[in-house]
C-alpha positions as CSV (number, residue, x, y, z in Angstrom):
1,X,137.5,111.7,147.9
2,X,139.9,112.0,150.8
3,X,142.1,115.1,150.2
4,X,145.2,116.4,152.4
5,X,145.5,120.1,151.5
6,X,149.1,122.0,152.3
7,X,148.3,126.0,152.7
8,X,149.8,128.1,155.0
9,X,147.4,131.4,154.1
10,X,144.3,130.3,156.6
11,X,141.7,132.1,155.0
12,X,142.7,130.8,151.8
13,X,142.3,127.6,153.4
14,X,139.3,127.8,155.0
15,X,137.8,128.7,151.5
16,X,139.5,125.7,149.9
17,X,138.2,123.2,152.4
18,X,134.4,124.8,151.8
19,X,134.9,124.4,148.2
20,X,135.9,121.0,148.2
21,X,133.0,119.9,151.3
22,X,130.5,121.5,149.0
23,X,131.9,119.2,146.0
24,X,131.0,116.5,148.3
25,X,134.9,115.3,149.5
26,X,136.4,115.2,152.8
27,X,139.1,117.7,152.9
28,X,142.0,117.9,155.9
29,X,144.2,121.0,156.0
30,X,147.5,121.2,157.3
31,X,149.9,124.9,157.6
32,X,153.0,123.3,158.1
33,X,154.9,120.9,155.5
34,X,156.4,118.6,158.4
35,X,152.8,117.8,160.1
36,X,152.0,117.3,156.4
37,X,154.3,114.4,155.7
38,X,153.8,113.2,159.2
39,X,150.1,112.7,157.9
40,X,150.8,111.3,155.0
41,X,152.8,108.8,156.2
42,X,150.8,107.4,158.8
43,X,147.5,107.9,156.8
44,X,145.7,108.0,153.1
45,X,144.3,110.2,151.1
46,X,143.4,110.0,147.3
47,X,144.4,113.3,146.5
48,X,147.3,116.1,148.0
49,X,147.0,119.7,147.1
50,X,150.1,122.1,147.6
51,X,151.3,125.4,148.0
52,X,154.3,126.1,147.1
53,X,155.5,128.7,149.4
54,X,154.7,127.0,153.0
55,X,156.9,126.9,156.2
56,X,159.4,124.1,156.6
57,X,159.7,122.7,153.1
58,X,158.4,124.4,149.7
59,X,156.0,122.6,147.9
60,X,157.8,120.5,145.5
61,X,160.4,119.8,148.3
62,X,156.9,118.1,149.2
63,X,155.9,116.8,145.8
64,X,159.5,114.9,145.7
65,X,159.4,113.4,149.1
66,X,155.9,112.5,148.3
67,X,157.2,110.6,145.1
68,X,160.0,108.9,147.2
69,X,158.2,107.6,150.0
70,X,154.6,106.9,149.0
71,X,153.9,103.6,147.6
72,X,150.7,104.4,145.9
73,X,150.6,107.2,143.0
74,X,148.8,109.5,144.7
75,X,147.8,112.6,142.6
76,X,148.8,115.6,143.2
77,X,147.5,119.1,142.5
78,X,149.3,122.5,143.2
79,X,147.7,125.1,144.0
80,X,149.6,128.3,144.4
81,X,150.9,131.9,142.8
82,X,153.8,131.0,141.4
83,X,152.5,131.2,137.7
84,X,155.6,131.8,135.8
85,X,155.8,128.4,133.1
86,X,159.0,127.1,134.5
87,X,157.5,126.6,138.0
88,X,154.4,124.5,136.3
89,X,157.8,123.0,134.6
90,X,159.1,121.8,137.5
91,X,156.1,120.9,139.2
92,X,154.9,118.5,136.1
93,X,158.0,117.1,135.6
94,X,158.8,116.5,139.3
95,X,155.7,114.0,139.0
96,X,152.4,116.6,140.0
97,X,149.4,116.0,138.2
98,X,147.8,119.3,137.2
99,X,148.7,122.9,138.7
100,X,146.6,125.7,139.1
101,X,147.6,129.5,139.7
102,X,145.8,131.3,142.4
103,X,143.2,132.9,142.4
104,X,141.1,130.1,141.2
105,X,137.7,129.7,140.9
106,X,135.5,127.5,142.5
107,X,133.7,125.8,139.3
108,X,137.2,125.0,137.6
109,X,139.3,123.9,141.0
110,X,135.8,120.8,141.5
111,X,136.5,120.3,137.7
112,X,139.8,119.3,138.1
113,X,139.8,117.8,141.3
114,X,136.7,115.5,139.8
115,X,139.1,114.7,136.9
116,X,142.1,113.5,139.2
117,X,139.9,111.4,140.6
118,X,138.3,109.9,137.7
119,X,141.8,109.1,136.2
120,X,143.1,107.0,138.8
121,X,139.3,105.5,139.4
122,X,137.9,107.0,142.4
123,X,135.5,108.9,141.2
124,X,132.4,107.1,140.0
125,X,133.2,107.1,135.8
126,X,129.1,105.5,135.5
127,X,130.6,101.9,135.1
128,X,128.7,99.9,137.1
129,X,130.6,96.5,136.5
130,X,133.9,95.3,138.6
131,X,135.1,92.5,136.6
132,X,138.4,90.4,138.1
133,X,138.7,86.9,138.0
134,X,137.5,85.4,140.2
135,X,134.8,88.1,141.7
136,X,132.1,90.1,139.9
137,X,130.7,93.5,141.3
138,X,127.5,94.8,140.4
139,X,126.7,98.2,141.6
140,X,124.1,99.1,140.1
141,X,122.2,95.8,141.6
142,X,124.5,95.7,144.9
143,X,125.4,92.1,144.2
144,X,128.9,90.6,144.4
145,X,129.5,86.8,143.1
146,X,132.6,84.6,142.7
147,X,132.8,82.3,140.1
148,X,129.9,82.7,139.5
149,X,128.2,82.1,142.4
150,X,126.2,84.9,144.3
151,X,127.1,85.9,147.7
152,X,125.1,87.0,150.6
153,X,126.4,90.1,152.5
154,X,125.2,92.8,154.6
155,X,124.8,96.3,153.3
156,X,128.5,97.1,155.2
157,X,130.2,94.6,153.8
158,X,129.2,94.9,150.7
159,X,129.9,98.6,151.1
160,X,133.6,97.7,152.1
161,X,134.2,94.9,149.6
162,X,133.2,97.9,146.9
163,X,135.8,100.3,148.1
164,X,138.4,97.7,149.0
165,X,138.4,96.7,144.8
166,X,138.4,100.1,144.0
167,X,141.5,100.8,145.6
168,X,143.6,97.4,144.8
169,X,147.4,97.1,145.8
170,X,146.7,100.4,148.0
171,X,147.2,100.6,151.7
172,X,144.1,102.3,153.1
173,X,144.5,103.3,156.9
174,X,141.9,102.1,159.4
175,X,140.4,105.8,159.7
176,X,140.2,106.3,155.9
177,X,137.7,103.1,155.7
178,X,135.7,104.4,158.9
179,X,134.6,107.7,157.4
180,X,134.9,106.6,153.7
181,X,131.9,102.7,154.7
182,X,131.2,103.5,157.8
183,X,130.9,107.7,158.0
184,X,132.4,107.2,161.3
185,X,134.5,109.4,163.4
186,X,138.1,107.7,163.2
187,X,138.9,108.4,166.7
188,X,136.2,106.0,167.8
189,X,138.1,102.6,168.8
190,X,136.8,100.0,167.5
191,X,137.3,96.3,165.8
192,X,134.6,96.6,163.5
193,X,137.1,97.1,160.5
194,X,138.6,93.7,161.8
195,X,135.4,91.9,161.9
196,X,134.5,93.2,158.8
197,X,137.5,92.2,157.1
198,X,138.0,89.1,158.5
199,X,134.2,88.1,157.1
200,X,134.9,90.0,154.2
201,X,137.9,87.0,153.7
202,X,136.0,83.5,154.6
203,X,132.8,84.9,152.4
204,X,134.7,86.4,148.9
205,X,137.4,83.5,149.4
206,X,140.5,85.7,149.6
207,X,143.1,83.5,149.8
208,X,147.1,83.0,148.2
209,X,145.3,80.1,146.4
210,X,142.6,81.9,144.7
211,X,145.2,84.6,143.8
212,X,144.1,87.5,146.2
213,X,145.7,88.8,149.6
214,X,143.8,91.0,152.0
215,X,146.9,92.0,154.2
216,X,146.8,93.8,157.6
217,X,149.5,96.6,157.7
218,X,150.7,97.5,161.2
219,X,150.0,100.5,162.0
220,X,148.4,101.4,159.4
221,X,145.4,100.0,157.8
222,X,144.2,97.0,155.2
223,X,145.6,96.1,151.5
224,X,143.7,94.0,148.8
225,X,146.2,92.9,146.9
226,X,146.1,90.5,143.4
227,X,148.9,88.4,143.8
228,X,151.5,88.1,140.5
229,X,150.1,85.2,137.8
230,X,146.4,85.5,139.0
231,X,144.3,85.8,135.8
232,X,142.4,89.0,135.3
């Protein structure tokens, strides 16, 4: 996964940001709450950890503008020493999705991280089939069809087209799909995205007609959207 962490403590963060590279995710660190939301609102991630006690705003002065602004229920796990219950009270019921009191330990911190991602579907739960009307998505056999009829695609696009329904009615910014298909750096300019999506489009039949939007967001990035009355 993508994850945004907020800690002002550097060599806490450092360690956090090894954990979570040896678990196999991508981990950004910010020490300051407003370049935090100044990331999160031009990017995405698929998970935000907090601290609670960082410069600018506190944590669930985060967590709420977080729940305000972002479109897509991103989860969100705290991370911090504030242990007494009615700070995992507030937290919880502020809309966070699991909180942990420092120190934590490695094993337990990939657990839950794992877990986050599993409930909202982005990490791999073993299912194999993507089933909605009108496409099919094999992954164990790499093949994609629509209405029943296979379609040829390169490895890329067939990378893409996995992550894009993964991650339906989400906007996912242009340097988010670089590193997440392409393991690219995301300052590198380039219109492969475009070409990709625009292929992506004639070959899957995306189309208002057929149900399905593939939307570029200025600024931002690309959203796959099912439109409202398409079948499932």
């Amino acid at each position: 996964m993508r994850i945004a962490l907020l800690e002002d403590d550097p060599d806490q963060a450092a360690l956090l940001v090894l954990w979570l590279s040896d678990a196999g995710h991508q981990c950004v660190h910010y020490a300051e709450s407003k370049r935090f939301l100044r990331a999160i609102n031009r990017e995405s991630y698929d998970l935000l950890i907090l601290d609670w006690m960082v410069p600018e705003m506190n944590g669930l002065e985060v967590l709420n503008w977080v729940r305000g602004n972002v479109e897509w229920q991103v989860p969100v796990l705290f991370v911090t020493q504030k242990e007494d219950e009615r700070y995992i009270v507030e937290a919880l019921e502020a809309g966070a999705d699991d909180y942990m009191v420092k120190p934590v330990k490695q094993r337990e911190m990939a657990a839950r991280v794992t877990a986050l991602g599993r409930r909202v579907g982005l990490v791999d739960d073993k299912t194999s089939i993507i089933e909605i009307n009108p496409y099919h998505i094999d992954t164990k056999q790499h093949a994609v069809a629509v209405d029943g009829e296979p379609v040829k695609l390169t490895q890329k696009e067939y990378e893409l087209i996995v992550f894009l329904f993964r991650n339906v009615g989400r906007v996912i910014s242009r340097s988010h799909l670089l590193e997440s298909v392409w393991g690219t750096n995301p300052d590198i300019n380039t219109r492969t995205i475009d070409t990709h999506m625009s292929r992506i489009r004639s070959k899957l039949k995306i189309t208002p007609e057929n149900g399905w939007r593939l939307s570029s967001i200025y600024q931002h990035g690309y959203r796959l959207d099912q439109l409202a009355g398409a079948a499932s």
